[in-house]
N, C-alpha and C positions, 0 to 999 in steps of 0.2 A: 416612715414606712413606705410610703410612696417612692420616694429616690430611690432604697430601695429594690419595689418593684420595677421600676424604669430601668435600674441600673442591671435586673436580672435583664428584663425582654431584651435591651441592647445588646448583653453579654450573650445570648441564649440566637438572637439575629446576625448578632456576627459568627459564632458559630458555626449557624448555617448556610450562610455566601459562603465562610472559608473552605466549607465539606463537598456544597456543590460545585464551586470550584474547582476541585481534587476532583471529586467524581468524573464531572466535564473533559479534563483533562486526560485524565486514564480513559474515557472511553473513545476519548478521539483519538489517542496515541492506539486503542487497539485496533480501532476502524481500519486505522492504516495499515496496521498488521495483516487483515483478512488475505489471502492466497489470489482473492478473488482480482484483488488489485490488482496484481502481477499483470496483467497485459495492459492495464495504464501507463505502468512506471514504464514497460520497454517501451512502447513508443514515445515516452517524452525523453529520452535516456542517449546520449551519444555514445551509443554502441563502439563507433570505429573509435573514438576520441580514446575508451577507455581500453581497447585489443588490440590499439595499432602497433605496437612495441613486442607484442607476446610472442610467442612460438603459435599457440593455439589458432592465432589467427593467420598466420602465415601457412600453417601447415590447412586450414580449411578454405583458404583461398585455393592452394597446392593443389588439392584433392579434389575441389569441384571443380576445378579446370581442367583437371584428367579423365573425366566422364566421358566417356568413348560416343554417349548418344547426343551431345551437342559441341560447336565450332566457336560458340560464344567465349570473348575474355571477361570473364567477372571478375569484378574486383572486391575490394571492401565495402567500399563506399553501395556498390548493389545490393551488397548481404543487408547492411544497415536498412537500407528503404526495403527491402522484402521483411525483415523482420521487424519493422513500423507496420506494415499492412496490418488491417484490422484486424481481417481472418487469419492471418499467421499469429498474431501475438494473442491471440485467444486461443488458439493453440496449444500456444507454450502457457498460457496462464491455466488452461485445462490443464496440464502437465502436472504445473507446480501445486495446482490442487489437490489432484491424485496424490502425491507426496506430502501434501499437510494433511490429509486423511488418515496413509498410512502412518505415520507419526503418531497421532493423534490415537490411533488404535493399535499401537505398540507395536504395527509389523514392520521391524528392522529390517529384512528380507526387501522386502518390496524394490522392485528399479522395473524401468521399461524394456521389453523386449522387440524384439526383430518386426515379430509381429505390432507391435502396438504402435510401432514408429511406422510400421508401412501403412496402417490406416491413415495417421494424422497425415503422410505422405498424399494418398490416395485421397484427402478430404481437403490438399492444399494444391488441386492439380493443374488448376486457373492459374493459380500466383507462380508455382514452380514453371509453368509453360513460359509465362512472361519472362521470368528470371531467366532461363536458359535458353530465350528465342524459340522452343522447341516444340512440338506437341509431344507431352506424354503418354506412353506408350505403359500397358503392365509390366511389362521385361525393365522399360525405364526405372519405373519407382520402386521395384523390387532391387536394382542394383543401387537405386540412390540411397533407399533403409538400410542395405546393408555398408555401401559407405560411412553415412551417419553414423550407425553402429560403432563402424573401426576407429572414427574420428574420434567420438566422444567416450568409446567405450561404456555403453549404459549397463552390463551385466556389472559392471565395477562399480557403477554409482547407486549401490544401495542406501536407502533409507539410516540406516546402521552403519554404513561407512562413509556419507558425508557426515555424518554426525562427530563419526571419531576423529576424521579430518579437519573438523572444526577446530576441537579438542575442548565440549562442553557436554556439558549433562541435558541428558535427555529432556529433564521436567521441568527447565527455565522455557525453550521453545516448545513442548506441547501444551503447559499453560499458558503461555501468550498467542499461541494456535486455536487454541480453543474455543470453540462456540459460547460454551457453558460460563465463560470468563466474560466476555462480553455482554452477554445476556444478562448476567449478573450485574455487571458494575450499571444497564443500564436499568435494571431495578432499581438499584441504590439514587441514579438521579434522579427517578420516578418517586420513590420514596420521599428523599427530600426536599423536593419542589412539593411535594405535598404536605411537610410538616410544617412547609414556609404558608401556604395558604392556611393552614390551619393557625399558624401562630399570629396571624395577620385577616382574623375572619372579621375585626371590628375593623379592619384598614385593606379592603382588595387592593387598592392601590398598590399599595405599599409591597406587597405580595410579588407584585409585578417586578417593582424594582426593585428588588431586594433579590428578585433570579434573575432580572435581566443583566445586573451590575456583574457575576461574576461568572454566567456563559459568555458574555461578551470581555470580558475580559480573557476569558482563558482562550481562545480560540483566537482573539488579535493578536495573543502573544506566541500562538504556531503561525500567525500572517508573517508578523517583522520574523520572526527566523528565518523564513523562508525567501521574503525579499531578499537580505541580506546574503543567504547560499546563492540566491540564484540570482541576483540582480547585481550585487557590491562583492563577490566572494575575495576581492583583492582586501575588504575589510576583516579578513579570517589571517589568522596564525598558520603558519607553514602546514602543519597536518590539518588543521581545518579548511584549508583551500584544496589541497589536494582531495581530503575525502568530498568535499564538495562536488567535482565533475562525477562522480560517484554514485549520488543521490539528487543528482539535480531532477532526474524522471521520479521521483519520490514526491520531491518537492511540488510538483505541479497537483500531484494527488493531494497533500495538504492543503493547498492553498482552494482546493475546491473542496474538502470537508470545513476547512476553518471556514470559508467564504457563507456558507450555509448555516453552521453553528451561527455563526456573526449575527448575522442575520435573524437568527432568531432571537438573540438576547437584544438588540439592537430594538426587535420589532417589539417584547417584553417592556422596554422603557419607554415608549412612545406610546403605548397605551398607559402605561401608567401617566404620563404626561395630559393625554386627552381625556382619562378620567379623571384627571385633576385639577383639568382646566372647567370641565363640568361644573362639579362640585362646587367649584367658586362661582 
């Protein structure tokens, strides 16, 4: 009878590492997800590396070197370091927000206008000066939103029509968008770190280690992915080398959630260690 009950707690403890685990897993994979990130990934992101080939960037080198109100030559390699700037890439990550909003609340309609680009124009007017040796003028940033405008065409880039352009369903990205999705799974880790102290109220120790073992492991194992995209990517398979220069500004985002995650499971074991060393 005893073996047994042993053999349940074991069965009933493994269980639980394996759930929070998964749980662990899923919410760092969404963390990463949030919109909010977006100005991380650009500035850790070799912009030029990945547009030097295109039309797109030939034609917005083209177009901001025909700007009537500055003599500057810009190149790529300026666009890149301007859109590293902190206050630009918060910018653009307020952008991509506004857009995981709309999503998020079903307006396929939604895209930026004349207007909304000449504000973040207007709120970028330090960085845009640098960029073009210039001082900004209103007649300036009103011609340069409406350049933007031509380049990128925002009245065409709806909510609803990058979507279709993708050529996916709407309900895979707004539930991985989603607030409610995350908030969620991190109940569920909250939850089962709490069944684990309850299954383990005759052993806190043990409680300890029995979370720390499989936060920490989950979260080392988005570390070595990420050395490896970003540090060994010659160790990837032809499309995974490629897609690597891709997500390498991603990667830096992971390796500062995992690094923290780590760290707590990391910190989980080491107290169970010192309460164990107590005890004896």
């Amino acid at each position: 009878m005893s073996t047994g009950k042993s053999f349940a707690r074991g069965l009933l403890s493994a269980v639980l590492c394996v759930m929070l685990f998964m749980f662990i897993s899923v919410f760092t994979a969404l963390l990463l997800l949030r919109a909010d990130n977006a100005a991380t990934i650009i500035r850790n992101t070799d912009i030029s590396e990945i547009i030097a080939d295109t039309e797109i960037a030939y034609y917005l080198v083209n177009q901001l070197n025909n700007l009537s109100f500055h003599e500057t030559d810009i190149d790529l390699q300026d666009i890149e370091s301007f859109l590293h700037n902190e206050a630009v890439s918060n910018e653009i990550g307020g952008v991509l927000s506004d857009y995981a909003r709309a999503l998020n609340n079903n307006d396929m309609g939604f895209h930026l206008t004349t207007g909304d680009i000449l504000v973040i124009v207007e709120n970028l007017e330090p960085e845009l000066s640098d960029l073009f040796d210039h001082h900004m003028t209103e007649e300036d940033n009103i011609l340069l939103a409406r350049t933007l405008d031509d380049i990128l065409d925002f009245e065409g880039l709806t909510v609803g029509g990058i979507i279709y352009d993708v050529g996916i369903d709407t309900t895979v990205p707004r539930l991985l968008l989603s607030p409610y999705l995350l908030w969620g799974t991190g109940i569920l880790v909250f939850i089962t770190l709490s069944f684990i102290v309850i299954h383990n109220l005759n052993s806190i120790p043990s409680a300890f280690m029995q979370s720390g073992i499989p936060i920490t492991i989950s979260d080392f194992l988005y570390l070595i992915t990420c050395v490896i995209f970003s540090d060994f990517p010659g160790l990837l398979s032809g499309r995974l080398h490629t897609l690597s220069r891709y997500v390498v500004g991603a990667m830096h985002l992971v390796i500062r959630y995992g690094i923290v995650i780590t760290a707590v499971g990391v910190t989980f074991i080491v107290i169970y260690l010192i309460m164990r060393n107590r005890q004896q």
